[in-house]
C-alpha positions in Angstrom: -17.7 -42.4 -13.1 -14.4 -42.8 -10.9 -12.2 -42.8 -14.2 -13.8 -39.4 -14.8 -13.1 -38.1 -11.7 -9.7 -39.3 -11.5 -9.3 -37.7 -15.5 -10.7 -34.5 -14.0 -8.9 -34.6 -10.8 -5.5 -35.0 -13.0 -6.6 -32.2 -14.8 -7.0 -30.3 -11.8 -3.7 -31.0 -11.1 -2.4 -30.3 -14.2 -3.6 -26.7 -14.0 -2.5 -26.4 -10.5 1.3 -27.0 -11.2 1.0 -24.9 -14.4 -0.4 -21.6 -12.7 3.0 -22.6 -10.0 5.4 -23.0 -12.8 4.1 -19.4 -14.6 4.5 -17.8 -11.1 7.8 -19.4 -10.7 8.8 -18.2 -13.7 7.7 -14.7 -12.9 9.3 -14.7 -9.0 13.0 -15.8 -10.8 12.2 -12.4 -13.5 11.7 -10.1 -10.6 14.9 -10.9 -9.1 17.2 -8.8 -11.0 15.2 -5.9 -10.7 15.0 -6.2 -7.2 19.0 -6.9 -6.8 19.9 -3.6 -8.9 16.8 -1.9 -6.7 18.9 -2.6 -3.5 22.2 -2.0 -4.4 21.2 1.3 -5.2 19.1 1.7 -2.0 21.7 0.4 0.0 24.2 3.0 -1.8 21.7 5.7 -0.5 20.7 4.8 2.9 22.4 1.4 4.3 20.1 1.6 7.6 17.1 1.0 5.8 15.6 -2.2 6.4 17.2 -4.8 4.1 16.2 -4.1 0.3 16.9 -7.6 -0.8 14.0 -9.3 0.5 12.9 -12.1 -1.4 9.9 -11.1 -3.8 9.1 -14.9 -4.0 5.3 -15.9 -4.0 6.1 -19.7 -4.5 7.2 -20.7 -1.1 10.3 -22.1 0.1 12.6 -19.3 -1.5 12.1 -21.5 -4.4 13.4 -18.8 -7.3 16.2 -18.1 -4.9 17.5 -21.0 -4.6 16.8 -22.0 -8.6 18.7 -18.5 -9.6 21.8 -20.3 -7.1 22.0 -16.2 -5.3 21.7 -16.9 -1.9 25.6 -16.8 -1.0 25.3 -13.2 -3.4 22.7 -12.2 -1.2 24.8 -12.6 2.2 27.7 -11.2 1.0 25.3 -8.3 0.0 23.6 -8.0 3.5 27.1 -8.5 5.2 28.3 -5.5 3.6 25.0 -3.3 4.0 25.7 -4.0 7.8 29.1 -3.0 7.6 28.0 0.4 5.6 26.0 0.7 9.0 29.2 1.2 11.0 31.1 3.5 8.8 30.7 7.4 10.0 28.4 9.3 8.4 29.1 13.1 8.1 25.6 14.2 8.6 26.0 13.0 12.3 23.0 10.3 11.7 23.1 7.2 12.4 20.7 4.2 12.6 22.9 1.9 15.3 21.9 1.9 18.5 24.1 -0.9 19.7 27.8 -0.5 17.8 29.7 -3.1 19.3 27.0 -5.7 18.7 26.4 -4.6 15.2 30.9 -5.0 14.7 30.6 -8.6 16.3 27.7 -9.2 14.0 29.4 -8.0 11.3 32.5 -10.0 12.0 30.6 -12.9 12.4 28.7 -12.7 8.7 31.4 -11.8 6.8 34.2 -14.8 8.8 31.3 -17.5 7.3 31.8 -15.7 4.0 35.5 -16.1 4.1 36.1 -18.9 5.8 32.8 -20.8 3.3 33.3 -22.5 -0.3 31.8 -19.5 -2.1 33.2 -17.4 -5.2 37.0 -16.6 -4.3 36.6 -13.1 -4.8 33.4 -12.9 -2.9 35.3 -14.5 0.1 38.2 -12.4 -0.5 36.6 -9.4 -0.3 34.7 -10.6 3.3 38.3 -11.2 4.7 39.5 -7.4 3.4 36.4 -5.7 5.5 37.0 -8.0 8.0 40.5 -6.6 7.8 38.9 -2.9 8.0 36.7 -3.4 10.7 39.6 -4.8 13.2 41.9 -1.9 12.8 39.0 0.8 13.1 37.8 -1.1 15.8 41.2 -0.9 17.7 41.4 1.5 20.4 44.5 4.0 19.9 48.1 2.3 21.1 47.1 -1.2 20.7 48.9 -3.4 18.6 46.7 -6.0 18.7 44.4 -4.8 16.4 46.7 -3.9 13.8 48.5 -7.8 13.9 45.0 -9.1 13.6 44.1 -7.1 10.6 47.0 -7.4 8.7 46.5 -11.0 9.5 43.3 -10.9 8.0 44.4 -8.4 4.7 47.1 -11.3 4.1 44.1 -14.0 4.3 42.3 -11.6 1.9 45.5 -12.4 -0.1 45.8 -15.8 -0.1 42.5 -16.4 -0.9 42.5 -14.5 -4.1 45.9 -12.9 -5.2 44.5 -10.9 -7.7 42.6 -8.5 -5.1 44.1 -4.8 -5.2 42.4 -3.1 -2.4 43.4 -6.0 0.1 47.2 -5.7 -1.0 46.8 -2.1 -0.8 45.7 -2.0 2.6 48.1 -4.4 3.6 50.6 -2.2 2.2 49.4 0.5 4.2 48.8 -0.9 7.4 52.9 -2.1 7.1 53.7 1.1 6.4 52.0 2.9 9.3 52.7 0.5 11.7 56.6 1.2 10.7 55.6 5.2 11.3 54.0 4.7 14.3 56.5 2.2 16.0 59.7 2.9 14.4 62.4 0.2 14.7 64.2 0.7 18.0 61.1 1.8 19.8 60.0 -1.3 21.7 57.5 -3.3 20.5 58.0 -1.1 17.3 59.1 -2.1 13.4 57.6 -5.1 11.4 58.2 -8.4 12.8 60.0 -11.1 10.5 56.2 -12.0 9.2 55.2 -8.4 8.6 58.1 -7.3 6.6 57.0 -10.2 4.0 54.5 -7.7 3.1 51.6 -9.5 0.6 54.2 -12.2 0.6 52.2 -13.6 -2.5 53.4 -11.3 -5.7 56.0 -9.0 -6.7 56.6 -5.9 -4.0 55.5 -2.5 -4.7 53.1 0.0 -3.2 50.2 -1.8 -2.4 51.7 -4.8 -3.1 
């Protein structure tokens, strides 16, 4: 009698772990869908509630963290937040607290670039992080503009092969030469800026 319940109990089990593994299976299928599903939401309306939430029924983000998208999945929530501070032309917005939503967006994407992700990934965190600086800077002050080319030429260094951050390095150089030409005081690139990207051959964006 007790070998036949342990048999049936082990078959019990046996089932049990099979119906988790087939709904394993079917949470780590449904991810794709649901990753191209919120890049395009995201694409439509940012301020909508985050579109990448896990449709995992085994608990435990268990087919998250099988697939290996987790860092993906910051990086993609970092940048949906920083879609929420950009203007939008219809005069809507879904921020009610700007600054807080900047410093949180600073703070997510500095643990992306600053982590041991995908280079480019991490690259591309230190480029908005660049973005976000300057546009936070209030008009006049340098400070802003040191600390984003600072953070364009960490863009850099952490993967050479990014355009945009080179560009906007570029850029930035350029207008801050515009706006404080040498002999103005305080105005010109410093010894540091006039390296430019300082990592490949010069040219515009380079």
């Amino acid at each position: 009698m007790t070998r036949r319940h342990g048999l049936a109990l082990l078959g019990f089990a046996c089932l049990v772990v099979a119906a988790l593994v087939a709904v394993l299976a079917d949470d780590i299928r449904r991810w794709p869908a649901k990753i191209r599903g919120g890049d395009v939401q995201v694409r439509v309306a940012a301020g909508q509630p985050d579109p990448w939430r896990a449709p995992d029924r085994v608990p435990f983000r268990l087919g998250e963290r099988l697939l290996g998208i987790s860092d993906d999945l910051e990086y993609r929530r970092a940048v949906r937040l920083f879609l929420t501070t950009r203007p939008d032309p219809r005069g809507f917005s879904t921020v009610t607290d700007p600054t807080r939503t900047t410093r949180e967006v600073q703070r997510r994407l500095e643990l992306i670039a600053r982590g041991k992700g995908d280079l480019s990934r991490r690259s591309a965190a230190a480029n908005l992080r660049g973005v976000l600086m300057y546009e936070s800077g209030q008009y006049g002050d340098t400070s802003y503009a040191r600390q984003s080319i600072r953070r364009f030429r960490e863009a850099i260094r952490i993967d050479p092969s990014n355009e945009q951050a080179k560009f906007n390095l570029e850029l930035l150089l350029d207008r801050s030469v515009i706006e404080n030409p040498p002999g103005r005081a305080g105005g010109g690139r410093d010894r540091a800026e006039a390296e430019g990207a300082g990592f490949t051959r010069p040219g515009r964006g380079y």
